[in-house]
N, C-alpha and C positions, 0 to 999 in steps of 0.2 A: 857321732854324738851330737856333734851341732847338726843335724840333719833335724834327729830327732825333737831338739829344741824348737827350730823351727817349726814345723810340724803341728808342735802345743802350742806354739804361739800363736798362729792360724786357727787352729780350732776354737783357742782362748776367743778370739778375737772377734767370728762369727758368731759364738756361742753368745758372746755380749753386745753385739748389735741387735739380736732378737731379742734375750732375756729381759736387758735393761730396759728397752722402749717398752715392750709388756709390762713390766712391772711399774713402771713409771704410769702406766694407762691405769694398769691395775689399783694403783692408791688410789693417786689423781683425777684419775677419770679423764673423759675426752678431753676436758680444759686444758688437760697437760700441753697439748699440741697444737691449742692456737687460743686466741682469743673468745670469751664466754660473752653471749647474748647480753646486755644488761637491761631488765626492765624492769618496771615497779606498780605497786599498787598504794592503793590509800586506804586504810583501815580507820571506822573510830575506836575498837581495841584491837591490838595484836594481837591477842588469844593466846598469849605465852609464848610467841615463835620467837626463835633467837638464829643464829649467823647457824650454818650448816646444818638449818633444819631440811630434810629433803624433800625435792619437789617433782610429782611425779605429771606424767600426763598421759589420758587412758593406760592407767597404771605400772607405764611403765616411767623409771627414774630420770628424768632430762636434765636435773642441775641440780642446785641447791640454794637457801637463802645467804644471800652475801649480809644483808647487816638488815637491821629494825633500827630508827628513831623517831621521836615528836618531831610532828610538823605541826609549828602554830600557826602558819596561814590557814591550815582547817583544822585546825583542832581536832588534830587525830595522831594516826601513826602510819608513818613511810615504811613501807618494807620493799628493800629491794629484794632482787634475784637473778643469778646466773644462771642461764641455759647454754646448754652444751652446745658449742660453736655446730653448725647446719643442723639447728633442730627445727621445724616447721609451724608453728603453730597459730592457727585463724585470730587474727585480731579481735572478733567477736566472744574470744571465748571468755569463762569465767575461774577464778580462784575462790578455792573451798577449804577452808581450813579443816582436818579432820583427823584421826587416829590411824597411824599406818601399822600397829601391831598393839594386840591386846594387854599390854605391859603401858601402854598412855602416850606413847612413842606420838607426839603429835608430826603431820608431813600436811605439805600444800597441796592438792590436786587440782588441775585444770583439765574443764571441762569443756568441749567444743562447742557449738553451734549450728556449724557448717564444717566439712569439711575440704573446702575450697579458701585459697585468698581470699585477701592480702594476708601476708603472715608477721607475727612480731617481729621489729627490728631493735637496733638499738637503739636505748629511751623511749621508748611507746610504753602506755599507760596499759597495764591489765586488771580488766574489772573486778573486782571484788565484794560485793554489796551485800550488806550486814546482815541484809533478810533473806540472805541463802547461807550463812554460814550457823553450824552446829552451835547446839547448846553447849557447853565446855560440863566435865564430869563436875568438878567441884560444885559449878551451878546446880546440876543436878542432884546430887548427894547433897546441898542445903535443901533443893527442896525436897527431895525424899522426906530429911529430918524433919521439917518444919510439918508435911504431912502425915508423919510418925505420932510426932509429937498433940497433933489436933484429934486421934484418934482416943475417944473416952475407952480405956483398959473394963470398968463395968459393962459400955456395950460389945465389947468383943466377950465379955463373960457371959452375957445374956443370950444371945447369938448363937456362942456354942453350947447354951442349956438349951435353950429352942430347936436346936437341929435336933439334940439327940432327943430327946422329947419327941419330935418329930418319928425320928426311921427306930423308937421304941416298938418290937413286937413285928417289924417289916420286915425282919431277917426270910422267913422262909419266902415270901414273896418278891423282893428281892432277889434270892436265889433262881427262883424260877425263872426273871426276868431276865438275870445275866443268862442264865440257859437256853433262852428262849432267843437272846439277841445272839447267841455266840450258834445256833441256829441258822438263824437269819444271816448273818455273817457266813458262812458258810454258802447259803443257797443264791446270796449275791455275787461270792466268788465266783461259785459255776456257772451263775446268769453274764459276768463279767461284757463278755465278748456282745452278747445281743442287748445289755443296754449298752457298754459303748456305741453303737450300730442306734440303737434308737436317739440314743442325745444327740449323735451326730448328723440321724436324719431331721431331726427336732428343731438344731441349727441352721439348719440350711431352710427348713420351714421359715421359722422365724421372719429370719436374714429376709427370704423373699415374701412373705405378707411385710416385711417394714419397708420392702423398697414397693407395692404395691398398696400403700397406706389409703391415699388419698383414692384409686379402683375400690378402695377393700371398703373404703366409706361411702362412694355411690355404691356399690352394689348393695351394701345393707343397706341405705335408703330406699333402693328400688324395691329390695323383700318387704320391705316395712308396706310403700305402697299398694306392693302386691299380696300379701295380704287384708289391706283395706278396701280394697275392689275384692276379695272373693268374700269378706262379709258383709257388705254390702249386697253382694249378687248373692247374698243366702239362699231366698228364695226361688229365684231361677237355677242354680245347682241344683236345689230337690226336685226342681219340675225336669229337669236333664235326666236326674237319675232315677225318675221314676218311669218316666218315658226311652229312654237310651234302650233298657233290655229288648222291646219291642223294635226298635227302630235299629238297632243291631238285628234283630231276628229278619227284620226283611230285608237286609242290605246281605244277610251271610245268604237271603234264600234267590236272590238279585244274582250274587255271584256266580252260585251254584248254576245258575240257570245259560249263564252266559260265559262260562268261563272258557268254554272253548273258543269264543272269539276274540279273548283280551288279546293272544300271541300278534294276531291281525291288527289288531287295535295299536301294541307297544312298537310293532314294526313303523306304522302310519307314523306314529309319535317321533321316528329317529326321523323320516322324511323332514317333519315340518315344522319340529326344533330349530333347527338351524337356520328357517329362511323367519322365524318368528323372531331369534334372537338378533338377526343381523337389522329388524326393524321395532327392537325395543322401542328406540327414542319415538319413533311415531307414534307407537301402541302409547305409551306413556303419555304423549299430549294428545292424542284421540280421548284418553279415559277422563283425561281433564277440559276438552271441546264439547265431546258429545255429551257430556250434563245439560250443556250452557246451552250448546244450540236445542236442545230439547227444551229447555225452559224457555227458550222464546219461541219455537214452534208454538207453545200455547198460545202466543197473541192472535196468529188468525183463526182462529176458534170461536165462533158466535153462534152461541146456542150449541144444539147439537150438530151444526155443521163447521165444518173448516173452509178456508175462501182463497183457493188457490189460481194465481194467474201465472202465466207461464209466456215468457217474451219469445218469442219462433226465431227472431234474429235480431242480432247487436249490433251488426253493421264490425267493418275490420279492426284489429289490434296490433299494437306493436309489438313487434317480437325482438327478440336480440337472443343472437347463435350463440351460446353458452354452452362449453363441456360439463356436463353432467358429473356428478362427483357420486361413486358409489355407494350402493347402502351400507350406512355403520357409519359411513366417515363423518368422525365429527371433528377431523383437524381443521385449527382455525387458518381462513383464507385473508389475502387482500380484496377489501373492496375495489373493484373497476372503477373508476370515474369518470372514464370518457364514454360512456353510453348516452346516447341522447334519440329521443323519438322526433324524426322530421318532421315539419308542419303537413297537415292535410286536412282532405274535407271529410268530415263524418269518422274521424280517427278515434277510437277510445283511446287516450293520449297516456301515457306516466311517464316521468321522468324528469328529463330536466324543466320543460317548458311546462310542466305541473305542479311540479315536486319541487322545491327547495331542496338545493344541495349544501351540504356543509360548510362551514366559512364562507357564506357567502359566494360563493362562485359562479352562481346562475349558468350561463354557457360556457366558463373559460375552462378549455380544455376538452369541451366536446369535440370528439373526431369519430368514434363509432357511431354511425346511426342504426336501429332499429328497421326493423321489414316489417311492411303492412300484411299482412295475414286476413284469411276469415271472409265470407261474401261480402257482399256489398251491401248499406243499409236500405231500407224500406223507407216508404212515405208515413204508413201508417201500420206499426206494431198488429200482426195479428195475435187475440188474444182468443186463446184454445177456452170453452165456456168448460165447465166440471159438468155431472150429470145431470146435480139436481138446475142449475139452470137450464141444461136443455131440456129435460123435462118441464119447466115453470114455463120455458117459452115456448112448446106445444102446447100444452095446455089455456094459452093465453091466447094462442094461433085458434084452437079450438070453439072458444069462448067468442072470439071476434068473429067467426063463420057461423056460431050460432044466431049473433044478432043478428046478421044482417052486415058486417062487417068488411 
C-alpha cells in the first residue's frame, strides 16, 4: 500500500511540474518567467487605450499596455508597454493604434521598417506619430451624422423621381442589355485564357517601350524627319517611279544575259573580301585623300593643258630599320624616341636634326641613327619635257633653220 502511495505521489509530482508552469504561461503569458521589455511612446491623444490593451507586432501578440498617463512636459499622453522578455523589434519601427476584432476591441500594432538592428531595449522610445494613426469610430460616426444630417430629404426625393422618370418604358431594352451582357460574359469566360495571354504579353510590351522611352523618342523624331525628306523629294520619287519600270526591265534583261557568269564572279568576291577588309582603314582615308589630292591636281592646269615636271633623282634618304606591323592592326604602339638621322651632305634629312621633338629634347637620347639609302644627288635635276613641249621645241628648231638660224 505504501508502495502504491508512493507511486501517486511521483506521478502527482511530474504531473505538476509540467501542468503548473503551462498554465502559469498560459494566463500570464511569457512575462510569467522573466522580466517584460519596457518601452514607451508619446501620444497627443491615447485613443481610448488603457493598462492590458494588447500589443501585437506583424500581427502576432508580443505584450501588452502596462499603464497610459498625462505628460505635461508635452502636453500629451505617455503610454507605456511590456514586451515579452526576447522579443526583437527594430528601433525604427512605428505604433498604430487600431481595432484588433470587429466588436471595437482596440490593440497597438507595430510596424517595422527594416527588418534588421538595433532592436528595442529597455526605456527606448517607440514612435508613434499622429499622422499615421486611425480616425477612432466615434470620430467617424459624428461625421457620418453631420454628413446625414446636410443631406436636403427634397433632394433625395427629387433624385429618386428623376431616375425613375428616367428608366420609364426602358424595361424591354434593358432586358436585352442584361441578355446581351450575360452573353458577353460568357464569351469572355471562354476567351479567359487568350486575353490573360494578351494582357500579359501587353505588360511586358509596355514594361519595355518605358524602359526604352527616351530610343522610343529619337526614333519617332527620326520618322518624323524621315518623312519630311520624302515630301520634299515628291518630285524625284515620281521621276523614280516612272522611270524604275524601264530601268528594272534592263537590269532583269542585264541578268538574264550574264547570269551564267555571276557563280565566277561571287567565287572572285570570297577571294578579295578578305584582303579588302583587312585594309578598310586605308580604303577609308584613301576615299577621303583622293577628293583632296584631285582638287589640287586642278592647280597645274593652264588652259587646256597640264604642266607636269618630274625630278629623275633626289639624291639619298634616311631610313630607320622598323618592324612592320601587319595589315588591320591598329593596336596602339609606343613611340621610339631615340631615332635620329646622322649629319650628311646632300641627305633629305627628318627627324631629330629637323624635326622638333617633344619636351624639348632636341638630341637627348638619340642612340638609333638612321641609314642613308637611294643614289646619289645630281648637279642639275633633269627635267623629263611632256609632249607638247617637245613638240613646241621642234617646231621652234624648225623655224630657226628656216631663217637662216
Amino acid at each position: 500500500m505504501r508502495r502504491l502511495v508512493l507511486v501517486q505521489l511521483v506521478l502527482f509530482a511530474l504531473t505538476s511540474a509540467i501542468v503548473i508552469p503551462f498554465g502559469i504561461n498560459y494566463v500570464l503569458g511569457p512575462q510569467a518567467f522573466g522580466d517584460p521589455i519596457r518601452v514607451h511612446s508619446t501620444m497627443t491623444d491615447a485613443l481610448g487605450l488603457t493598462a492590458g490593451t494588447s500589443v501585437t507586432y506583424r500581427g502576432v501578440t508580443v505584450g501588452k499596455v502596462a499603464g497610459v498617463s498625462l505628460d505635461p512636459d508635452i502636453r500629451g499622453a505617455r503610454v507605456e508597454f511590456d514586451l515579452d522578455p526576447g522579443t526583437q523589434i527594430p528601433r525604427d519601427s512605428v505604433a498604430r493604434v487600431g481595432m484588433g476584432t470587429a466588436a471595437g476591441i482596440q490593440n497597438v500594432d507595430i510596424f517595422p521598417n527594416t527588418d534588421r538592428g538595433p532592436y528595442l531595449t529597455e526605456g527606448d522610445e517607440l514612435a508613434a506619430p499622429a499622422e499615421e494613426q486611425p480616425v477612432q469610430m466615434s470620430q467617424m460616426m459624428l461625421q457620418a451624422s453631420r454628413l446625414f444630417e446636410d443631406i436636403d430629404p427634397r433632394a433625395v426625393r427629387d433624385i429618386g423621381t428623376e431616375l425613375g422618370a428616367s428608366f420609364d418604358g426602358l424595361g424591354p431594352a434593358m432586358a436585352s442589355m442584361i441578355e446581351h451582357g450575360d452573353r458577353l460574359s460568357a464569351q469572355l469566360d471562354e476567351q479567359a485564357p487568350t486575353l490573360k495571354t494578351l494582357l500579359e504579353r501587353t505588360t511586358i510590351l509596355v514594361g519595355a517601350m518605358a524602359g526604352q522611352s527616351d530610343s522610343f523618342g529619337r526614333g519617332m523624331a527620326a520618322a518624323r524627319n524621315f518623312t519630311e525628306q520624302l515630301d520634299s523629294s515628291g518630285p524625284v520619287l515620281v521621276y523614280l517611279a516612272d522611270t524604275s519600270p524601264q530601268a528594272l526591265g534592263n537590269a532583269r534583261a542585264l541578268f538574264d544575259r550574264y547570269h551564267d557568269t555571276f557563280g565566277a564572279v561571287l567565287a572572285n568576291l570570297v577571294t578579295v573580301a578578305p584582303v579588302i577588309s583587312d585594309r578598310s582603314d586605308a580604303l577609308a582615308a584613301g576615299l577621303v585623300d583622293i577628293p583632296r589630292g584631285l582638287g589640287k591636281l586642278e592647280s597645274i592646269v593652264t588652259g587646256d593643258r597640264a604642266n607636269f615636271a618630274l625630278v629623275a633623282t633626289q639624291g639619298p634618304v634616311c631610313s630607320y630599320d622598323t618592324v612592320r606591323r601587319a595589315v588591320g592592326d591598329v593596336s596602339p604602339t609606343e613611340t621610339d624616341l631615340t631615332y635620329y638621322c646622322p649629319p650628311g651632305t646632300n641627305i633629305a634629312q627628318r627627324g631629330a636634326r629637323n624635326a622638333p621633338r617633344p619636351g624639348g629634347l632636341g638630341l637627348q637620347n638619340a642612340t638609333t641613327p638612321g641609314t642613308a639609302i637611294g643614289p646619289p644627288v645630281v648637279a642639275d635635276p633633269i627635267l623629263i619635257p611632256t609632249g607638247v613641249e617637245a613638240l613646241n621645241y621642234w617646231k621652234s628648231l624648225l623655224e630657226d633653220l628656216g631663217h637662216g638660224n
